[in-house]
N, C-alpha and C positions, 0 to 999 in steps of 0.2 A: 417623846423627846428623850436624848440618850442622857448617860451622867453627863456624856464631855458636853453636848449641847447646853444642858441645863448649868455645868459651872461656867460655862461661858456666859450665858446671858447674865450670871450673876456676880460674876467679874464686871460687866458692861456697865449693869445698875451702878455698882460702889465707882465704876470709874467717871461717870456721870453724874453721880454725887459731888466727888471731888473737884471736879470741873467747875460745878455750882460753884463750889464753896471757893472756888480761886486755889485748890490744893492741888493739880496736876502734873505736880513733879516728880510724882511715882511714875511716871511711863519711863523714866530712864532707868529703871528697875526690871523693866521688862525684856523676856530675851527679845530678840530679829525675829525669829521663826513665828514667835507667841504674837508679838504683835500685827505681821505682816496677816496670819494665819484671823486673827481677830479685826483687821482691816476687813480683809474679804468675807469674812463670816457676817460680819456686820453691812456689809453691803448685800451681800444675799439676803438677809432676814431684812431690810430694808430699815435700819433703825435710824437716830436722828442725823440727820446730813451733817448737824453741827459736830456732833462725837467722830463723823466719819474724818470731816476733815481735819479733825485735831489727829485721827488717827495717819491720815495720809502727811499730814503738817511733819508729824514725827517718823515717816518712814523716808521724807524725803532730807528729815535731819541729817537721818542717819546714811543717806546716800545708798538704800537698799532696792535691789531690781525685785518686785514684784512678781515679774515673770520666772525668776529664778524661783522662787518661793513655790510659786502655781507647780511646774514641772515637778520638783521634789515632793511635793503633797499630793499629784496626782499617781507619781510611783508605789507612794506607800499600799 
């Protein structure tokens, strides 16, 4: 597992935490890129469907194309 792998899963845990705890208003702290980028990661690693969909709940807040995200990540 790479750093960026491993600080992602452990962004995921604290974000999941806060979830618990009723704290989840730190995702409007998050950039588009970060989020979208952690939508899809977390859907590849197969983590909890509940976290997935607070994370799609919040990409569809913010009115962000997914596919737009995909294309730029896959350039890099």
């Amino acid at each position: 597992m790479t750093n960026k792998e491993l600080n992602f899963v452990v962004w995921i845990v604290r974000q999941q935490i806060e979830i618990e705890k009723g704290r989840a208003n730190k995702m409007e702290r998050i950039s588009d890129e970060f989020l979208v980028e952690s939508f899809i990661q977390a859907k590849k690693m197969g983590l909890d469907l509940d976290f997935i969909s607070i994370l799609e709940e919040e990409i569809k807040l913010r009115k962000l194309n997914i596919d737009d995200y995909q294309d730029a990540m896959n350039c890099i």
